[in-house]
C-alpha positions in Angstrom: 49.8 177.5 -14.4 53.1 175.7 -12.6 54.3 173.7 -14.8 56.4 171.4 -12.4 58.5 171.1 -9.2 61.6 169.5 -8.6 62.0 168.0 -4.6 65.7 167.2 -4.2 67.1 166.9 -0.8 67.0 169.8 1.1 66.0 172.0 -2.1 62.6 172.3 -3.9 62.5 174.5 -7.7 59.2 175.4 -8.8 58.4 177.0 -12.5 56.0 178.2 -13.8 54.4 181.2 -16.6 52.8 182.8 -14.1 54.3 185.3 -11.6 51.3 185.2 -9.3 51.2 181.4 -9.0 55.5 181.7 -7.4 54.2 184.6 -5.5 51.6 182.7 -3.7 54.1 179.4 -3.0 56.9 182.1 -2.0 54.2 183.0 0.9 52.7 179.7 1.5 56.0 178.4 1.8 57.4 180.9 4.5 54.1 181.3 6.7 54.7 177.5 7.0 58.4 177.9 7.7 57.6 180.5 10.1 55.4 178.6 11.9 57.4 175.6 12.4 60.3 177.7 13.0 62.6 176.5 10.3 64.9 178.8 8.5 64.5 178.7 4.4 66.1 180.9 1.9 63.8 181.7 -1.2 65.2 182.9 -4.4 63.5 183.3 -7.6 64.2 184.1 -11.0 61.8 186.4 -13.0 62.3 186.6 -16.7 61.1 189.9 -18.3 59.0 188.3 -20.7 56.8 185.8 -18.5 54.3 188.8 -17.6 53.5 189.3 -21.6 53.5 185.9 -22.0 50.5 185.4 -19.6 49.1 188.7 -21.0 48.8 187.3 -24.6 47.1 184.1 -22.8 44.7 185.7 -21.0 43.7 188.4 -23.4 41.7 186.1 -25.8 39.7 185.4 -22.9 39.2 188.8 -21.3 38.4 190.2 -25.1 35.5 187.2 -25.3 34.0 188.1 -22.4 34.0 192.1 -23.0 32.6 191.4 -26.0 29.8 188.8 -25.1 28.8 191.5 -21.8 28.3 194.5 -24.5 26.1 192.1 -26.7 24.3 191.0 -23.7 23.4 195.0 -23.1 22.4 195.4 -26.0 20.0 192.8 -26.3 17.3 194.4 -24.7 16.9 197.9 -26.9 17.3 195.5 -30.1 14.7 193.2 -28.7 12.6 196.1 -28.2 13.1 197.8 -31.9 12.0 194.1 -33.5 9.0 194.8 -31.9 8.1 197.6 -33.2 9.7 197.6 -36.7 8.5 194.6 -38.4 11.8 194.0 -40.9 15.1 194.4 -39.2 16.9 193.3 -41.7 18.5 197.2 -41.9 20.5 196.2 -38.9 24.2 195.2 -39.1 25.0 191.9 -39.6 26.6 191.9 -35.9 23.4 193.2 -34.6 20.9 190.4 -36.4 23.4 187.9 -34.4 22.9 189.4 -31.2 19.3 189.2 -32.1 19.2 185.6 -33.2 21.5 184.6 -30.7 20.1 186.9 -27.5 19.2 183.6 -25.3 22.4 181.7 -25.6 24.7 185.0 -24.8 22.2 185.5 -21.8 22.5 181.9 -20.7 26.3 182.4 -21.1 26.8 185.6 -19.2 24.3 183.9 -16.1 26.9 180.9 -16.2 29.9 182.8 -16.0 28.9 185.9 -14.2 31.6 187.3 -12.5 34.7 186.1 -15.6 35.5 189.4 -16.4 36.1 190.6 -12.8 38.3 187.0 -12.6 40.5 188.2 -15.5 40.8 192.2 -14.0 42.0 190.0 -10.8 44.7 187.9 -12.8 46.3 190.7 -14.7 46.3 192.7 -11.9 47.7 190.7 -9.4 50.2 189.6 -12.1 51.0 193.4 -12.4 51.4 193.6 -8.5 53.1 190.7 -8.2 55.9 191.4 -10.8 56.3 194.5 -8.6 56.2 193.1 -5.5 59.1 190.4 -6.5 61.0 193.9 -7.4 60.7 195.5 -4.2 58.2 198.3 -6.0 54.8 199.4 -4.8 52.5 200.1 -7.7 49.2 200.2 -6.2 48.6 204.0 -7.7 49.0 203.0 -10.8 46.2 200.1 -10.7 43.4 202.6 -11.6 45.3 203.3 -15.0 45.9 199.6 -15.9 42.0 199.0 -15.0 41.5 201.6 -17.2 43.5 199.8 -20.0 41.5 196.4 -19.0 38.2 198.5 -20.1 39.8 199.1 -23.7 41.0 195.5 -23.9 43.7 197.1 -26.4 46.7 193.9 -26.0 49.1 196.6 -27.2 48.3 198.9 -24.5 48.2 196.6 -21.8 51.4 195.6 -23.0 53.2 198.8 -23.4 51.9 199.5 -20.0 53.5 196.8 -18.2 56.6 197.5 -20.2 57.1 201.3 -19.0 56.6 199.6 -15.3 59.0 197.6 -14.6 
């Protein structure tokens, strides 16, 4: 997610979408100044909108994997009710694709086991980040945005970094 640095003499400028991604160079860069006991001064520049726009790029992401764990639990109780009902063809479209397509979601979800927990991580650090760039603690209020992750509703994500600022 940085999309470049500039080196000029004396004076480096990194950008990039992602909050989390400055946040990490902010610290890597003064633990090293620290160290070497040089004096640096760090400024940054936040735009309002960058935490949205990595929002809206992660979310198609985070929803695909949501959905492909639900199908994946599901796979066993409609594997089960094949077997005892001989024409399934009742069953929803969605669920006769879960059914056709049980092995390849299972493969998936064993390749990529841990994706959802990766995109929790992202958003939240995002959220803690933004805050920590602002000087705010919001480590209460991580239970309620987790809660939001569940739902996977963008528009309540969003809203929800919008009334915490």
């Amino acid at each position: 997610f940085l999309y470049y640095c500039i080196n000029r003499q004396k004076e480096a400028v990194f950008k990039s979408d992602n909050i989390s991604t400055i946040s990490v160079l902010k610290e890597v860069l003064s633990k090293e100044a620290t160290k070497k006991n040089i004096t640096i001064k760090i400024t940054h520049s936040i735009t309002d909108d960058s935490a949205a726009h990595m929002i809206k790029l992660i979310h198609p992401r985070l929803e695909e994997q949501l959905m492909l764990a639900k199908n994946v639990q599901l796979i066993e109780a409609l594997q089960e009710l094949k077997i005892h009902e001989k024409d399934v063809s009742f069953l929803s479209p969605q669920c006769q694709y879960i059914l056709e397509n049980a092995s390849l979601m299972q493969e998936e979800i064993k390749r990529q086991p841990a994706m959802i927990d990766r995109y929790y991580a992202l958003i939240t650090d995002l959220f803690m980040d933004r805050a920590a760039f602002k000087g705010v603690n919001v480590q209460q209020k991580v239970p309620q945005l987790l809660s939001l992750l569940d739902e996977c509703n963008i528009d309540n994500i969003l809203q929800f970094f919008e009334e915490n600022k």
